[in-house]
C-alpha positions in Angstrom: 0.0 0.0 0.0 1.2 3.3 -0.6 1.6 4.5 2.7 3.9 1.8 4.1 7.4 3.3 4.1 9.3 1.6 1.0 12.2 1.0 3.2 10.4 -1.9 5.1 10.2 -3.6 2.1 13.5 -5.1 2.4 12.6 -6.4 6.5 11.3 -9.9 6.6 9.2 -10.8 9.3 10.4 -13.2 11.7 10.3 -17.0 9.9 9.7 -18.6 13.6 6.6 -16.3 13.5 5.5 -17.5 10.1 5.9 -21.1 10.9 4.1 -20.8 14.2 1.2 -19.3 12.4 1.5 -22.2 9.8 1.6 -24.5 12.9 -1.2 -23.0 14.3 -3.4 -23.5 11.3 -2.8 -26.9 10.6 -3.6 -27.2 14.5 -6.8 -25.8 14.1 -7.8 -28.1 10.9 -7.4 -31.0 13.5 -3.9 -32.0 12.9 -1.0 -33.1 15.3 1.8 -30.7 15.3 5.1 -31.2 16.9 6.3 -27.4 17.3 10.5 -27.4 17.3 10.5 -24.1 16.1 10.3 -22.0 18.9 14.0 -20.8 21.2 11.6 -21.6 24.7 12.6 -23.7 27.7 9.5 -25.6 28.5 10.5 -25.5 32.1 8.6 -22.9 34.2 10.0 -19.8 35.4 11.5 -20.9 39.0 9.2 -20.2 42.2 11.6 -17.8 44.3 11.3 -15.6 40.9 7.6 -15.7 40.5 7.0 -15.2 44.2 9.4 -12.1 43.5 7.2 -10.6 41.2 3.8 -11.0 43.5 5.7 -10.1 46.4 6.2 -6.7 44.4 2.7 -6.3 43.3 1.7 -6.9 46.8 4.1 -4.2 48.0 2.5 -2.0 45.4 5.6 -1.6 43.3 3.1 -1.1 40.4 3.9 2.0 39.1 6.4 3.3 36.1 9.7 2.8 36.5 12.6 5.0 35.1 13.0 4.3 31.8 16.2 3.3 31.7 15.5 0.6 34.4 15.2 0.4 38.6 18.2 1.7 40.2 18.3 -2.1 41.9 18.0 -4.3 38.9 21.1 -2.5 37.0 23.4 -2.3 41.0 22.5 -6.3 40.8 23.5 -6.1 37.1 27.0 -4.7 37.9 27.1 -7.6 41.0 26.6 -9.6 38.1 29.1 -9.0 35.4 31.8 -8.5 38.0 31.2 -11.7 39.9 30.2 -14.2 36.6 32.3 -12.6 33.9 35.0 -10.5 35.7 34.0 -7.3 34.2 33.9 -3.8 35.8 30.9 -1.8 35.0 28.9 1.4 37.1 25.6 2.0 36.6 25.4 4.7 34.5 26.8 1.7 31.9 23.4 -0.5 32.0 19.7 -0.3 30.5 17.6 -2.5 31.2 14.9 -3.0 28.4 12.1 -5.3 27.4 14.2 -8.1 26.6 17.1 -8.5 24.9 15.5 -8.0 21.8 15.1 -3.9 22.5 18.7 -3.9 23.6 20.2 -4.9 20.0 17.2 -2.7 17.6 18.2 0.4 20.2 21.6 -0.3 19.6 21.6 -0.5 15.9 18.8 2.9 16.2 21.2 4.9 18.0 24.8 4.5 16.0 23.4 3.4 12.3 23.7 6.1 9.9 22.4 5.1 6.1 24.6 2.6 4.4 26.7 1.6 7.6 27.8 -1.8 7.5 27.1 -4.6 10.0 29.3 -8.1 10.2 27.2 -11.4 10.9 28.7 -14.3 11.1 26.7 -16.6 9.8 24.5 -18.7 10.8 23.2 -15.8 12.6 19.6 -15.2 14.4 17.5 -14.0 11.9 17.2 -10.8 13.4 20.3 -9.6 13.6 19.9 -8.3 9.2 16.3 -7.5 9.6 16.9 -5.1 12.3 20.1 -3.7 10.6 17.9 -3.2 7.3 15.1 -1.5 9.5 17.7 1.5 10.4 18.7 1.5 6.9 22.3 -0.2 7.7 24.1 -2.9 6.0 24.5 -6.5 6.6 27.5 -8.6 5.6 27.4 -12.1 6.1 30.3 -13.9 7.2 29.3 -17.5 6.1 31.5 -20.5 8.4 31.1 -24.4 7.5 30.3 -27.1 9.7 34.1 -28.0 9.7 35.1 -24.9 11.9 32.0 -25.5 14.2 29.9 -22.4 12.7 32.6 -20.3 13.6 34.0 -17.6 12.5 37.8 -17.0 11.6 40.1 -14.2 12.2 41.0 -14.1 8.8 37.2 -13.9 7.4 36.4 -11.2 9.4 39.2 -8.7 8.3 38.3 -9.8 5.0 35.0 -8.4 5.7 35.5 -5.3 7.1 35.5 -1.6 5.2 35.6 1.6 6.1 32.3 1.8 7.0 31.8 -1.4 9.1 29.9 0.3 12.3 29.6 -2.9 14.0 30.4 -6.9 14.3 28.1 -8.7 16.2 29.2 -11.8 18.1 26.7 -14.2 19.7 28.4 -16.9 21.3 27.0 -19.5 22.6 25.0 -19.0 19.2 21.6 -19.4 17.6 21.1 -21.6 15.7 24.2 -23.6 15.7 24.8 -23.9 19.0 28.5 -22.6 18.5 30.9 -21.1 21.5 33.9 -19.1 20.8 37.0 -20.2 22.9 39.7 -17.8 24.6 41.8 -18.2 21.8 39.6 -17.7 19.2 38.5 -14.6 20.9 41.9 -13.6 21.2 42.8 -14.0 17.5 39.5 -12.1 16.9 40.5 -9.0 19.3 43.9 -8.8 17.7 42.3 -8.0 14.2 39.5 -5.5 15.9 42.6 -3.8 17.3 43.6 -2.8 13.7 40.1 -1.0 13.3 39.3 1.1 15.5 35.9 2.3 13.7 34.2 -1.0 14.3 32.2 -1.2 17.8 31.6 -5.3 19.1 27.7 -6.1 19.9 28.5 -9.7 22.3 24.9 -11.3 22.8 25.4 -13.8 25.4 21.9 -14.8 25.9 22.8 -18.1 25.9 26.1 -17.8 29.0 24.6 -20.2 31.1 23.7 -23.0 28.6 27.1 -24.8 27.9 27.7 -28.7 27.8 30.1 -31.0 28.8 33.5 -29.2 29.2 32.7 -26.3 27.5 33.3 -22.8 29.0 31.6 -19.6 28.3 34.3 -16.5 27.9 33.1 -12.6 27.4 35.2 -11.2 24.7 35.2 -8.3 27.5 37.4 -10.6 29.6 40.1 -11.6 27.0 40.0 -8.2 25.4 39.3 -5.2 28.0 41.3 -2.9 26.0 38.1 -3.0 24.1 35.9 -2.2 26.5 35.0 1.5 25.0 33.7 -0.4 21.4 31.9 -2.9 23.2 28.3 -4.0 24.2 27.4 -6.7 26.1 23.3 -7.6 25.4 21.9 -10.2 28.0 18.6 -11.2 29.2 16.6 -13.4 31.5 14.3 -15.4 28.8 16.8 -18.4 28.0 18.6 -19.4 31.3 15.6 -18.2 33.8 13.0 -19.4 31.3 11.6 -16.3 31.5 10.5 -15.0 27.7 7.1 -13.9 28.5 8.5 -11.6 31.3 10.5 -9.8 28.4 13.4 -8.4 30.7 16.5 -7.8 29.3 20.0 -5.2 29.3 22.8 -3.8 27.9 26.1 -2.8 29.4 28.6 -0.7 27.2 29.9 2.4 27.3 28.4 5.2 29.2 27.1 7.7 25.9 25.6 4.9 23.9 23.3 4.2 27.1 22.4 7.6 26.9 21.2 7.2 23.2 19.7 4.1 23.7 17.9 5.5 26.8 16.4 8.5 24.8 15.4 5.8 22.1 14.0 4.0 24.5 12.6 6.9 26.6 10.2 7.7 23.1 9.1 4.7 22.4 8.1 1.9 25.2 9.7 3.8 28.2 10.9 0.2 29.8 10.2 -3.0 31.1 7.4 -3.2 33.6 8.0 -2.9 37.2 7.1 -5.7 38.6 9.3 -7.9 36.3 12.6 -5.5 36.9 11.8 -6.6 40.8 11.7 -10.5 40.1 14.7 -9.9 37.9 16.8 -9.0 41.1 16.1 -11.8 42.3 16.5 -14.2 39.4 20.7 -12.4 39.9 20.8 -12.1 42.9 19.3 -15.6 44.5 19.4 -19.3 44.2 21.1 -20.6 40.7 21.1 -24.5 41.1 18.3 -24.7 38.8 20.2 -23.5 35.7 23.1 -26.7 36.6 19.5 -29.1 36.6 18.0 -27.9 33.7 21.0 -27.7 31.7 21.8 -31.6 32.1 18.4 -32.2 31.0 19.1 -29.7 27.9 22.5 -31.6 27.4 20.9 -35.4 27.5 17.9 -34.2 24.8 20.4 -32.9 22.9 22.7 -36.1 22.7 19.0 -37.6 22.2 18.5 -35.5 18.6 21.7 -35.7 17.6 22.3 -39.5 18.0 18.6 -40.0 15.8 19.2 -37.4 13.2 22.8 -38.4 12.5 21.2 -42.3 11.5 19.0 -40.4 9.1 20.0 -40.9 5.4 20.6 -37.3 3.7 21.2 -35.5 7.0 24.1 -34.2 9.1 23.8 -33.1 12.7 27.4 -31.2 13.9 27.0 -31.3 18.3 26.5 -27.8 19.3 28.5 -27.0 22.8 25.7 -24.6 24.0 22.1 -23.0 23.7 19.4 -25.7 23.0 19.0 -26.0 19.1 20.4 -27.6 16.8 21.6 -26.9 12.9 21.2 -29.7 10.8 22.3 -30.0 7.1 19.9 -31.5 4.7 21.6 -31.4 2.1 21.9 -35.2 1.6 18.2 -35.0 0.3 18.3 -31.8 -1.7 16.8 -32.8 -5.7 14.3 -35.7 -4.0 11.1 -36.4 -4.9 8.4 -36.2 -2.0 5.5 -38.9 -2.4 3.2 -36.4 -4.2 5.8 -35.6 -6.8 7.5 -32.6 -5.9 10.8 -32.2 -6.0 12.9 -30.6 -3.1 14.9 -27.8 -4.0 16.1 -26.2 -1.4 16.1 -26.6 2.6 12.3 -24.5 2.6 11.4 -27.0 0.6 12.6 -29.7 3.0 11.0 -28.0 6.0 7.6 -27.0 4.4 7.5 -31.0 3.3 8.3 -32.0 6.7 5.5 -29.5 8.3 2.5 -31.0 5.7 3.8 -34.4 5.6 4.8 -35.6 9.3 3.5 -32.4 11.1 6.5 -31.2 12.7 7.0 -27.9 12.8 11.1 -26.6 12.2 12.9 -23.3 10.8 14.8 -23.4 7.4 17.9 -22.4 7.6 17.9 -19.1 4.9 16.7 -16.9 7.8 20.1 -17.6 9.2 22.0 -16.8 6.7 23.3 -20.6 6.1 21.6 -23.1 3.7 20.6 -25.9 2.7 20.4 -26.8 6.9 17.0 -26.2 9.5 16.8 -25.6 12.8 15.5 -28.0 15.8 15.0 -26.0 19.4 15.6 -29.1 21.5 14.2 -27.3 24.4 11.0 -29.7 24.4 10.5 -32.9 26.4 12.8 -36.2 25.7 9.3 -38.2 24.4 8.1 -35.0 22.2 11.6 -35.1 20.7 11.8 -38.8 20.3 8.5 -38.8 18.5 9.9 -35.9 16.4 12.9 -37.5 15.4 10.3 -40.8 14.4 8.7 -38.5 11.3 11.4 -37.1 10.3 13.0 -40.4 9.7 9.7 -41.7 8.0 9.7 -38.6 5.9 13.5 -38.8 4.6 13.0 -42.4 4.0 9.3 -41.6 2.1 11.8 -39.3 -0.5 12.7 -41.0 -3.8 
């Protein structure tokens, strides 16, 4: 229509929300979907959080908060980053926001001028380019193979970067693959942004908590604090906490960015709601067995998905070392025939057969930047997934 802005014609909505409505339909026509599609733990938020938030409400802590977040939540932040990830941050260095989400799109509103460029490595979460191409910036995709674990190299990212690279965002561990950047790797990658001091480092570590086996999560912050004046660290409570419906997340980075993402923010939803700042205090500040619990449950459902797809014929299944998905190449059944004669192309192809055919629901992998793979969220129960992994094995063997 004419009075959409012809800008937004290059931002894709969100493919997990198209699928989900997809999902939803078939749902309603009577059929049995199996929804892997979604990033959600299906454990519920812990008590001492939710009694938190009603203890709050019952205190009458119901009215707006400062924009820029409660005065307690971003202290317990600073607790936080020094204690977990050895970093040194005040106050005036944190906004808290609704969700992580808000962090990154007020990041990219406050420092993108037309045609800036921003690095992705690739597979990235989808988005990462949409919101670049909503304040009229630049992706660049860095693609990486399943050889170097989804990771990107030192060497492909200085071949990336121009004069106007504006940022490179670093998500580690990473959606969809899974994919944690070691110390080294960090280090080699710190030692190139040294040589360009025009490009500013986005780390979203959403996903700190969640690493398997002997895995360690490192902050680039804490192998290069040299950087620390180019560098934002995004975080949230929605992964770890399972708590995405409370949409709470925050930002720490240097002190005049805050301030711009602040006025952004300050125009346009004013901040997370009160009540959820208060039970994120808590979620920092209290009890974290839980995440230890969950996390060996997350590790043994994804050695349970791995194990199954990898005896599929036609698909490949690399072990991701953290987050709960999984990235899966298909390309082992790329130019097969499905039962009713059409022929699969491409991984959309794949995952749209897979969705009409079996009735489980996953995410192609061209929203990530990476094809011909699709993503699984493993963060489902062990029989859900078992059942899963059952139709897609029926469908890969139903291709001719």
């Amino acid at each position: 229509m004419a009075f959409i802005a012809d800008y937004l014609k290059n931002v894709k909505p969100s493919a997990v929300s198209v699928v989900t409505a997809l999902a939803s339909d078939l749902e309603r026509q009577g059929r049995d979907i199996i929804r892997l599609s979604a990033g959600e733990p299906d454990f519920c938020t812990p008590d001492h959080i939710k009694r938190a938030c009603t203890r709050a409400l019952d205190e009458g802590k119901t009215k707006y908060p400062p924009a820029i977040g409660i005065h307690e939540l971003r202290e317990a932040i600073c607790q936080k980053l020094k204690k977990d990830n050895e970093l040194n941050y005040e106050i005036d260095q944190i906004i808290v926001s609704t969700g992580a989400k808000q962090v990154l799109f007020n990041a990219f509103a406050a420092t993108i001028n037309p045609g800036d460029e921003v690095i992705l490595p690739c597979p990235y979460w989808m988005s990462y380019p949409n919101m670049v191409r909503f304040n009229l910036g630049i992706p660049v995709d860095v693609p990486t193979t399943v050889q170097n674990g989804f990771k990107m190299t030192a060497e492909a990212l200085e071949s990336k970067i121009t004069q106007r690279t504006k940022w490179l965002v670093l998500n580690s561990p990473g959606n969809p693959s899974g994919a944690v950047y070691s110390k080294s790797e960090l280090e080699a990658i710190a030692d190139v942004l040294r040589r360009y001091p025009q490009v500013h480092i986005l780390s979203d570590d959403i996903y700190e908590y969640m690493v398997y086996e002997d895995t360690q999560f490192v902050s680039l912050g804490q192998v290069a604090p040299d950087l620390s004046s180019r560098l934002l660290i995004v975080n949230g409570f929605s992964k770890a906490y399972a708590m995405t419906g409370w949409r709470l997340g925050y930002g720490a980075g240097p002190v005049e960015l805050v301030k711009t993402m602040f006025k952004i923010q300050s125009q346009s939803t004013s901040g997370a709601n009160t009540m959820t700042q208060w039970a994120g205090v808590t979620a920092l500040k209290d009890d974290h067995a839980f995440v230890a619990k969950n996390n060996e449950i997350f590790q043994a459902r994804r050695d349970l998905v791995v194990s199954r797809l990898n005896a599929i014929e036609g698909l490949y299944c690399e072990k991701p070392e953290g987050a709960f998905y999984c990235y899966i190449s298909c390309e082992g059944v790329i130019g097969k025939t499905t039962p009713q004669g059409d022929v699969i192309h491409n991984d959309a192809d794949f995952v749209k057969y897979l969705l009409n055919e079996t009735g489980v629901a996953v995410v192609h992998g061209e929203p990530f930047g990476l094809s011909p793979f699709f993503r699984i969220s493993f963060a489902t129960s062990s029989k859900i997934l078992e059942e899963a992994c059952k139709r897609i094995a029926q469908a890969c063997e139903n291709l001719n």
